[in-house]
N, C-alpha and C positions, 0 to 999 in steps of 0.2 A: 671369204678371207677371215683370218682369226683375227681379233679386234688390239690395235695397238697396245701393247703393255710400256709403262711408265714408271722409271727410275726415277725421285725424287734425289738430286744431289746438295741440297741446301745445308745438310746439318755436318755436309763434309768436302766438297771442292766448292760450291755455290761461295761458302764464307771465305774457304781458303784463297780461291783467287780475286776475289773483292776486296776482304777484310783482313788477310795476313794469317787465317785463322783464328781470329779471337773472340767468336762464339765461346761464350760459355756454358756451362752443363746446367746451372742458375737459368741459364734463358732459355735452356730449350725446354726443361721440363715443360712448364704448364701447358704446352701444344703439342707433345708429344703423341697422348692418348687421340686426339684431334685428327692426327697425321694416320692414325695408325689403322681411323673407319675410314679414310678418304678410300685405297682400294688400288693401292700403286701396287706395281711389281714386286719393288724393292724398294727402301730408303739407306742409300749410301751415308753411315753416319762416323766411319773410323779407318782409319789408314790414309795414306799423303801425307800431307804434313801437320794431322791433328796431333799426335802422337808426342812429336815436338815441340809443339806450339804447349801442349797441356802442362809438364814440365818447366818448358823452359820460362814462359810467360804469363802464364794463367795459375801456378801454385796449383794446379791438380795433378790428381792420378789418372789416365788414361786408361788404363784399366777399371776404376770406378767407374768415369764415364760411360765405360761402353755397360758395364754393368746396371746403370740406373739407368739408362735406356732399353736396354730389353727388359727390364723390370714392370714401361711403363708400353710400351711395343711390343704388344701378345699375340697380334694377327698378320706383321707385314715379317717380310723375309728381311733381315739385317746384313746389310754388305759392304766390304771394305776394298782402299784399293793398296796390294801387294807388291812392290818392287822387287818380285822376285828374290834371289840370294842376298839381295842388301836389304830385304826387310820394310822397315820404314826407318832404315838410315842414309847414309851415304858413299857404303863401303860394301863388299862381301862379308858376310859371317859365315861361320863357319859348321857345319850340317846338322851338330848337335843343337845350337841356339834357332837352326830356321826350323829343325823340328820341334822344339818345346815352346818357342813362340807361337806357331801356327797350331798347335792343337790346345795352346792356354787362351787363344784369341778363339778358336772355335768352343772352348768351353766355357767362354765368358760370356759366349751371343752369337756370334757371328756365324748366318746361316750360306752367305754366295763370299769367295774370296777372289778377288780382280787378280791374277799375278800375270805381270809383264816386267817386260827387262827392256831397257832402253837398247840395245841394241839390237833387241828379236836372233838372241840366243840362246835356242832351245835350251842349253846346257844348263843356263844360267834358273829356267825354268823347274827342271825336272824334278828336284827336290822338292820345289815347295808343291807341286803338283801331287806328288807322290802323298804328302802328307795328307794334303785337303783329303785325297778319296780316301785315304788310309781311316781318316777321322771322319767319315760321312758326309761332309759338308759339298755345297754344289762347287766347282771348280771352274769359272770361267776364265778362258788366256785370252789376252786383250793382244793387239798389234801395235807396236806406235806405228800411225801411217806418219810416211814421212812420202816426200818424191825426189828423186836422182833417175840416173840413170841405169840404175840396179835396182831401185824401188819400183817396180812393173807388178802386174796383176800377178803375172804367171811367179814372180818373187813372193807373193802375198799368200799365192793359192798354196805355193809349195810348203811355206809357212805353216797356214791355217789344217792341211793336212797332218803334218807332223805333228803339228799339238793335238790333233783329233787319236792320235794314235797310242799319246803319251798319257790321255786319259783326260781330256778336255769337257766339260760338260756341255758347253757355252762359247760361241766366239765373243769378243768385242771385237772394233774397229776404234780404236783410241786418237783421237784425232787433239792431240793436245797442243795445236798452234792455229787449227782454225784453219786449213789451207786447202781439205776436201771439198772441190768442187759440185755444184748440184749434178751437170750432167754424168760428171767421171763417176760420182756418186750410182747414183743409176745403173752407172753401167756398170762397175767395179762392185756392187751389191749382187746384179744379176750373175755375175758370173761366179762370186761368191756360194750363192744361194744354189747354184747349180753344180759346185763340187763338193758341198756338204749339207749333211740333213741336221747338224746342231743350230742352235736357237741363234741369229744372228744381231746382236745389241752395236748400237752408234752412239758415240760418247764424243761429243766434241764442242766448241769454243767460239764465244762471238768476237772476237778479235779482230778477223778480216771484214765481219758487215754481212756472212752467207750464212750461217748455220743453219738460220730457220726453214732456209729456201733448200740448205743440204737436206734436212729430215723430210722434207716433203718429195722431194725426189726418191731420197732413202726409203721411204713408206711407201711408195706407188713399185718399188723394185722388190717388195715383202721384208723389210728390216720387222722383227720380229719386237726389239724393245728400244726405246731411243732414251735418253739421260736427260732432264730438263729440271731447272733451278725454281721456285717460289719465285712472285717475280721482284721480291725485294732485294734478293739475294742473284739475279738473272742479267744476263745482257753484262755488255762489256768485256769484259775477261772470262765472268763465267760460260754457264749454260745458257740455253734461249729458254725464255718464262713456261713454267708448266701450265697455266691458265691460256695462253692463246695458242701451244700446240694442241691442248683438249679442246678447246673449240674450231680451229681449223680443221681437227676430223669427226665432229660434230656429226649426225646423219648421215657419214657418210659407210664407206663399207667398211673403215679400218676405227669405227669410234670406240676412243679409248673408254666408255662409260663411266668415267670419272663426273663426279656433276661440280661444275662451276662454284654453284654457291657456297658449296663446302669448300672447296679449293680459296674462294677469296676470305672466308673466315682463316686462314691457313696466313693469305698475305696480309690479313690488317693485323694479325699479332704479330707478322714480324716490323711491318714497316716505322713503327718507332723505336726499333731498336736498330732498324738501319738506319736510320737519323741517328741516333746519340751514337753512333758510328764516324758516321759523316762529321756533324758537326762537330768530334772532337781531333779529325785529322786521321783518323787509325784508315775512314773511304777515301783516298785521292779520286776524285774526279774523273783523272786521268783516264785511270783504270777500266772509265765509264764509255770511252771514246772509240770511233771505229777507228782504227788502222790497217787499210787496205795494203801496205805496202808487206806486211805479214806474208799476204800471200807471193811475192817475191824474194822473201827474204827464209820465210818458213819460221820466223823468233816468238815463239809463244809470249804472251800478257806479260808473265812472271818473268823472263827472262830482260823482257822488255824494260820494266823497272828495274831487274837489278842492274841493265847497262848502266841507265840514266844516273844510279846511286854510285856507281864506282866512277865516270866521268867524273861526277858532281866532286866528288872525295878527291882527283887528282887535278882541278879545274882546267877540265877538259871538254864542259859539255858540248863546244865547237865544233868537237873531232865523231862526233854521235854518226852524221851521216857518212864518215869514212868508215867506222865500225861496222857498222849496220852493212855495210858492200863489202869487207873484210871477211863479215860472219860464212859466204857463201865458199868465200875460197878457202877459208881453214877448214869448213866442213867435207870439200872435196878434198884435200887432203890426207884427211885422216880416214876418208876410207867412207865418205859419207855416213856418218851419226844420226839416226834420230834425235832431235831436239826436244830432247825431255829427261827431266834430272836421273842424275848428273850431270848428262853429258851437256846439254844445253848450258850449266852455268862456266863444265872447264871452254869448251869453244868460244863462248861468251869473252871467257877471262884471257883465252889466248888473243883472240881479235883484238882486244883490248889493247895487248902489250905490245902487238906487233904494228898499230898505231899509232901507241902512245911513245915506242922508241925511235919509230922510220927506220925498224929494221923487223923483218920476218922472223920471229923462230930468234931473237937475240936472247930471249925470255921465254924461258918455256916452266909453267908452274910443273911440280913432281905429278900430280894427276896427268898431265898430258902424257909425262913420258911412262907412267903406270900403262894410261891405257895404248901408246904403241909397242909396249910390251908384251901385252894381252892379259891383262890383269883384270880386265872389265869384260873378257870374253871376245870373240872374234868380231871385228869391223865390217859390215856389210860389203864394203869393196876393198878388194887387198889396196895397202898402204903401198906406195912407191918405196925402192929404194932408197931411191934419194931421200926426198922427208924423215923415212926411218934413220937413214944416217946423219940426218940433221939435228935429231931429235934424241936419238940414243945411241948415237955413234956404231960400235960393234957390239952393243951388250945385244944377249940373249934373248930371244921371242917368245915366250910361253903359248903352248898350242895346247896343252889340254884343260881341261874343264879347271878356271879358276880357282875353285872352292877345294878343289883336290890337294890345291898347294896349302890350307888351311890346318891348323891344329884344331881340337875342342876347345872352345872358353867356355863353360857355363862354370867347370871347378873351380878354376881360377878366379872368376867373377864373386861366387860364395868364399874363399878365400878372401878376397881385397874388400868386401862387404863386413865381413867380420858379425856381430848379430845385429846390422844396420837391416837386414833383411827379413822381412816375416813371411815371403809368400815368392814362391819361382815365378810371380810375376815381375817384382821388386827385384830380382838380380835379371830378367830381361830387361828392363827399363835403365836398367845399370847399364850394361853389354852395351847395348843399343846406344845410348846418351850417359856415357860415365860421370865425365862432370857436372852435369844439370841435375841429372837423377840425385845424385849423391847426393847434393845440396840437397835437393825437394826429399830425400830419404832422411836425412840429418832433423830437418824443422818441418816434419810434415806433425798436423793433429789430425784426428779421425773427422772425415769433413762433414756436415747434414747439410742436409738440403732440404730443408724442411722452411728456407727464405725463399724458395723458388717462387709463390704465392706472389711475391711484392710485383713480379714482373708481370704477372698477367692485366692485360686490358678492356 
């Protein structure tokens, strides 16, 4: 057997679902070179919701970022994760801005790009696929596993086929609520691994309390690379710790040859900065906790807080476990969603209203009726008539490839930038986030990092 390979996610979901994202580019330097003899696969360090957080929160360029880490990362492969057509925003863009973004994000570092669509349509795919090979870079297409009644192996295989065909390099299995079983694991690997000869990667979440026990199943069925967090940045919302999946296959047939000792030089730089995390309120706790009921409800970490935030905001946190039973039947309505952004925060926001009025569908936000339109691309299971005429009365159902309804914006963007822009990075960052950017475009200085020193321990 070939020896486990290992995705370091720390300097990009590991923080995002602990810490909100706000890692700074400050903290990671001086561990970076560090990161880069350890001997992982890949180190996930850009796309999700870095991108946004850089702008919006942190007064950086994300684009710098990624640039001062392949600066300091000359030996591991650099990778990002892709929300297909929507990029790393929250909407479709449109064909010219996913092609200059993905070939300025592959010539700024980025050697493996993640691209998955919350609803595992191809359509939504094809473009940004198109691009990665077009530009050389590896292209792996991730799956949201979700489960329903339409989410079965034979729905998965047929999946995982098609994107093998459109030019996939890589599968993942994205399990971004934590609800993959060990045994179905197992078996849903093996059958995997038997209708395809590409590399098969397990990406998923300690949220329900299994993860660890998922990759150990996953690893005994041949998963080829499994995603695992530093363990400062590990457990709870994230990944399961990279230090005691490389020792649990320690001598054995699948050892990831990574050596411990390097790996815990890796957690003692981070683990005082997950303190002055914590102790300034940015780590809730929470975040830290198992919630087994995940696995009945299917609500990833993230999701999970933003209920608790919008309850709190209408004082309703009472009505939390009527939500939470709520969540299952909006999602069978509309056609069963994977629960992963987007769509996880509009179902989220529907359950919500349809709680918070004691009426169904009285409230329906314009994304919900976007997506029974088919504005987000085709629903796993056809939506009921009914629902649809609840929801959008008689208007019109769009059946072809989203992005087709789409004009160009990159001109328009250089237009409304005016010479606020120095680099076709700076008008993607626009596109993408117009009023954050803008701002950080307006009172941005040329940043050094040449303080990055203070933070080492």
């Amino acid at each position: 057997m070939k020896k486990l390979k290992i995705t370091e996610t720390s300097l990009r979901d590991g923080h995002q679902s602990l810490i909100a994202t706000r890692l700074t580019t400050e903290e990671m330097i001086p561990i970076l070179e560090k990161m880069d003899n350890i001997g992982y696969h890949a180190m996930e360090v850009w796309g999700g919701a870095t991108f946004d957080a850089c702008l919006r929160f942190l007064n950086e360029d994300p684009w710098e970022r990624l640039r001062t880490i392949r600066k300091h990362v000359k030996k591991t492969k650099l990778q990002m994760l892709l929300r297909g057509q929507n990029l790393l925003g929250y909407r479709h863009y449109s064909d010219d801005v996913v092609e200059a973004f993905i070939r300025k994000a592959i010539q700024n570092g980025i050697d493996i790009v993640r691209v998955f669509d919350a609803l595992n349509d191809p359509r939504n795919m094809e473009k940004s696929i198109e691009v990665v090979k077009s530009e050389g870079a590896h292209c792996q297409c991730a799956i949201s596993y979700a489960t329903s009644k339409v989410h079965n192996t034979e729905y998965y295989i047929d999946l995982i086929k098609t994107l093998e065909k459109m030019g996939a390099d890589s599968i993942c299995i994205k399990d971004m609520s934590g609800i993959l079983k060990p045994y179905d694991a197992y078996d849903f690997i093996k059958a995997v691994k038997a209708a395809t000869d590409l590399p098969i990667e397990l990406h998923n979440h300690c949220t329900s309390g299994i993860a660890s026990m998922t990759i150990l199943k996953a690893v005994e069925a041949g998963v080829d690379i499994v995603d695992t967090a530093i363990s400062p940045f590990s457990s709870g919302t994230s990944q399961p710790p990279t230090e005691t999946i490389v020792e649990t296959f320690k001598g054995m047939d699948r050892d990831t040859g990574l050596d411990l000792v390097e790996l815990e030089h890796i957690a003692a730089y981070f683990k005082p900065i997950r303190d002055k995390y914590l102790n300034d309120g940015t780590l809730n706790p929470k975040v830290l906790l198992v919630e087994p009921r995940t696995l009945l409800y299917q609500v990833p970490g993230g999701m999970l807080s933003n209920l608790i935030s919008q309850l709190q905001a209408l004082n309703a946190e009472d009505k939390f476990d009527q939500v939470l039973k709520e969540i299952p039947r909006v999602r069978e309505d509309l056609g069963f969603p994977p629960l992963v952004t987007p769509l996880s925060q509009m179902v989220g926001t529907q359950a919500v209203f349809n709680v918070i009025t004691g009426e169904r569908y009285k409230m329906i936000p314009k994304e919900i009726k976007k997506y029974v339109q088919g504005y987000y691309g085709k629903s796993p299971a056809p939506i009921s008539d009914e629902i649809r005429k609840t929801i959008i009365g008689d208007e019109e159902v769009v059946t072809v490839r989203p992005a087709d309804l789409l004009e160009d914006e990159l001109n328009k963007a250089k237009e409304e930038l005016s010479d606020l822009f120095e680099s076709m990075e700076d008008v993607l960052s626009y596109v993408l986030f117009p009023q954050v950017a803008k701002e950080f475009l307006e009172g941005r200085e040329f940043k050094s990092y040449t303080d990055a020193e203070k933070y080492i321990v």
